[in-house]
C-alpha positions as CSV (number, residue, x, y, z in Angstrom):
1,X,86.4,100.2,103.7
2,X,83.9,101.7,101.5
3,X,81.1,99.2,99.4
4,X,79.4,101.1,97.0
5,X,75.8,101.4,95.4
6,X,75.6,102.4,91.8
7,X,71.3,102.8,91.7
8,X,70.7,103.3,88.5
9,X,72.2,100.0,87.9
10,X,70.8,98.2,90.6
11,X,74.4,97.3,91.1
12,X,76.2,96.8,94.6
13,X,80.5,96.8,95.3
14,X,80.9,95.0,98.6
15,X,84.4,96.0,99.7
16,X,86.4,93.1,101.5
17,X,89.8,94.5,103.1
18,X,92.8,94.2,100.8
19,X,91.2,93.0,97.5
20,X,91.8,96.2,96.0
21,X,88.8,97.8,97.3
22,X,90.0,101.1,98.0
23,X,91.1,101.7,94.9
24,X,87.6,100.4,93.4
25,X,85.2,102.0,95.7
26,X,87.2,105.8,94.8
27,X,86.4,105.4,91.4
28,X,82.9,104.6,91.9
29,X,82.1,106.8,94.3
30,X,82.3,109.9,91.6
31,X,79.5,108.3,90.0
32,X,76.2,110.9,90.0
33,X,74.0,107.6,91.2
34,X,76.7,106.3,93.8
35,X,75.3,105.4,97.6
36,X,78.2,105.4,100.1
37,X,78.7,102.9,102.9
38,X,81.7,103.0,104.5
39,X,82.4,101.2,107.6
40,X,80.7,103.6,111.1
41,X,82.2,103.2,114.4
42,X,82.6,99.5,114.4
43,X,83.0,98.1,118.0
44,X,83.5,94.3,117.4
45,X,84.0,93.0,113.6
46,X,81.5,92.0,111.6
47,X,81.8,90.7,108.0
48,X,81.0,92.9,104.9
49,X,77.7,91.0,104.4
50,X,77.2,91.5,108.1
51,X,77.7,95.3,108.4
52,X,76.4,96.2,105.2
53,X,72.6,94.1,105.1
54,X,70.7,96.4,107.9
55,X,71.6,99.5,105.9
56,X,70.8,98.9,102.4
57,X,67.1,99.9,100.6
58,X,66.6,96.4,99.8
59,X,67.4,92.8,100.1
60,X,71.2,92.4,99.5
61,X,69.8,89.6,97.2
62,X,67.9,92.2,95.0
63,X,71.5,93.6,93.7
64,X,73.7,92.8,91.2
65,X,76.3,92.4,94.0
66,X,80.2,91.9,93.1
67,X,83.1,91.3,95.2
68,X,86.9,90.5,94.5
69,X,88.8,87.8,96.7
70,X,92.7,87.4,96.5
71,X,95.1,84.2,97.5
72,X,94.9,83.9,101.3
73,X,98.4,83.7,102.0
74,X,98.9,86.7,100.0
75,X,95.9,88.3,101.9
76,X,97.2,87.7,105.1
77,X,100.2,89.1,104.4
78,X,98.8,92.2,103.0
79,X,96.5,92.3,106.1
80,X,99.2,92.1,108.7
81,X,101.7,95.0,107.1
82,X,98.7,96.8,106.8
83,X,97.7,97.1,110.7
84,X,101.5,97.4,111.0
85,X,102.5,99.4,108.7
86,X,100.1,101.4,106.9
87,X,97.1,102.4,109.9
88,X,99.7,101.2,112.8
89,X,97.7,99.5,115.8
90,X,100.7,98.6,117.7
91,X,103.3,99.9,119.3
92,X,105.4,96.8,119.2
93,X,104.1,94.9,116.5
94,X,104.5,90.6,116.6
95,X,106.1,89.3,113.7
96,X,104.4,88.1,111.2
97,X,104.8,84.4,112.5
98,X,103.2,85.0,115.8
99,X,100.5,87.1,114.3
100,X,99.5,84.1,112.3
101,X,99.6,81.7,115.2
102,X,97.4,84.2,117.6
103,X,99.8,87.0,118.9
104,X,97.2,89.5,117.4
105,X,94.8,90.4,119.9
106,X,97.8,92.8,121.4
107,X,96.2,96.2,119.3
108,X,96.1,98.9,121.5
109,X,97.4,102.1,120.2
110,X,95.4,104.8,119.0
111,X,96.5,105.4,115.2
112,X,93.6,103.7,113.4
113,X,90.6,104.9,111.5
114,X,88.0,106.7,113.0
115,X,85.5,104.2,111.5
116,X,86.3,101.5,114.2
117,X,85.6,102.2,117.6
118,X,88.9,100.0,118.8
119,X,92.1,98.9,117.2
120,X,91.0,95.1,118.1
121,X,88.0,95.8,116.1
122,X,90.3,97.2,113.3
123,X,92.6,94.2,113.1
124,X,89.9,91.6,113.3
125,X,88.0,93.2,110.4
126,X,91.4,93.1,108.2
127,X,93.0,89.8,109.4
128,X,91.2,87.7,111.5
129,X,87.4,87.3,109.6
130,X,88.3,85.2,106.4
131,X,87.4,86.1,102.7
132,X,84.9,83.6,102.9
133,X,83.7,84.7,106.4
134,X,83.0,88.1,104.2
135,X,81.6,86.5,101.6
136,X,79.0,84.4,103.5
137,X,78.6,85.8,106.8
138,X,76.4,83.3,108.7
139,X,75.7,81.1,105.8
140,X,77.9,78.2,104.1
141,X,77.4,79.9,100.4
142,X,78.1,83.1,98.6
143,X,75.7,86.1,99.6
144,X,77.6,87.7,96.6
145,X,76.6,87.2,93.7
146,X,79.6,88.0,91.6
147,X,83.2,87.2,93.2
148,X,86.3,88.2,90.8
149,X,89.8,87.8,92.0
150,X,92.4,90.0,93.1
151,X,95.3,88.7,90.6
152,X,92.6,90.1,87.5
153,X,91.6,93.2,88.9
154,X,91.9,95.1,85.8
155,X,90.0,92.9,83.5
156,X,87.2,91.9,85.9
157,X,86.5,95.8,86.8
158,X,86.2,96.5,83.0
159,X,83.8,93.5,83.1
160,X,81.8,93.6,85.7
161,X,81.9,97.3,86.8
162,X,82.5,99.2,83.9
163,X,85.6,100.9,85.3
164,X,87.8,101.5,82.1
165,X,90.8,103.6,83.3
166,X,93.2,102.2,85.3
167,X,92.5,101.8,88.9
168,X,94.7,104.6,91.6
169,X,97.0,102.8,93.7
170,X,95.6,103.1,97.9
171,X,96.8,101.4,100.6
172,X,99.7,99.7,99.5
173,X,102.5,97.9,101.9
174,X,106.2,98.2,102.1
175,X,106.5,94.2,101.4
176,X,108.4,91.4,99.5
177,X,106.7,88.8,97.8
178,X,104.6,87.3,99.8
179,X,106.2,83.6,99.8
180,X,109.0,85.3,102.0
181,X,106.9,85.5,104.5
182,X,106.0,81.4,105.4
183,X,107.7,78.3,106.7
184,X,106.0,75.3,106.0
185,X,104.0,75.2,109.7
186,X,102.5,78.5,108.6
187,X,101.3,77.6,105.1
188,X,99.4,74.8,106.4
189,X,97.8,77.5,108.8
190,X,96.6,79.7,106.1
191,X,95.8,76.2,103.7
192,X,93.3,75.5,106.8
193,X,91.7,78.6,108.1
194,X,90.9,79.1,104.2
195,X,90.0,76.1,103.3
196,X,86.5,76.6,101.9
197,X,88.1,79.5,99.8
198,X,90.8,78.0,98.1
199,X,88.5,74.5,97.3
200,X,86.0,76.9,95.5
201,X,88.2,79.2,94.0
202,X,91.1,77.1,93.3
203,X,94.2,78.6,94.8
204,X,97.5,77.6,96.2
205,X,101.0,78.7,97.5
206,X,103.3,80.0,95.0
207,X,107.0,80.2,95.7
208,X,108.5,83.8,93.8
209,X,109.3,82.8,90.2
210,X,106.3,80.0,90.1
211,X,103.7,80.4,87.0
């Protein structure tokens, strides 16, 4: 995970996992003005706020900051395949069922990125902190100051980041839609765990086919 600091702008990226970030943070980063930080040698996970504050020039409050959030049950989904799938931390992955019910703390194989210190570390960070957890960090508010959703990512980068080409796809799972993935028990699991989220920014579950 790479947030990015455009200076001449006075304008900050905070990257939360699997919002598109990746994609985001690689275009900005060819800026001549862009600051880097990425994600060093994380031992136990911290939120983006978190990890990011102690490094920055300034006050995270003294930046245009902007973030993107996506529909938790989509999200955890995409976080799952991705410590699955994409940067394996298991040998013998759970399903996606027991994951979601507490079968995740089993990481322990050595295929994940350098920038955490352990693979629990690495699936915490992706699954296990919430959006909102990112967004706030010890706090029951928005650090951010700008938070743009997942399901507009093209319009809201033109908007609020000035990226006008299309974004280059990164990271992307193997997957169906997400829907496929939840019986009723585990949609009230990801309705509670996100609930400040979805309240503020007004999502729900959507079966494949619903407008």
């Amino acid at each position: 995970m790479v947030s990015v600091l455009l200076k001449d702008r006075n304008l900050l990226f905070v990257h939360i996992p699997k919002t598109g970030g990746g994609s985001i943070s690689r275009v900005l980063r060819r800026e001549p003005d862009a600051v880097v930080y990425a994600v060093e040698n994380m031992v136990h996970a911290k939120t983006c706020v978190q990890q990011l504050e102690p490094r920055l020039p300034k006050k995270l409050s003294q930046y245009q900051t902007v973030a993107f959030v996506r529909n938790p049950w989509d999200w955890a989904v995409s976080g799952f395949l991705h410590v699955t799938q994409n940067q394996p931390a298991y040998q013998n992955p759970p399903t996606f069922k027991a994951f979601l019910i507490g079968d995740w703390r089993g990481a322990d194989w050595s295929a994940y990125p350098e920038k955490f210190a352990n693979p629990k570390a690495y699936v915490a960070y992706h699954t296990q902190i919430t959006q909102w957890d990112h967004l706030c960090a010890n706090s029951n508010r928005s650090k951010v100051k700008t938070v743009c959703k997942y399901e507009r990512l093209q319009k809201d980068v033109r908007r609020h980041l000035n990226i006008l080409s299309p974004l280059p796809k990164v990271n992307r799972s193997d997957r169906d839609h997400y829907s496929r993935y939840y019986d009723e028990t585990l949609i009230q699991i990801v309705a509670d765990r996100n609930s400040d989220l979805i309240d503020t920014y007004g999502y729900d579950f959507k079966r494949e086919g619903d407008h």
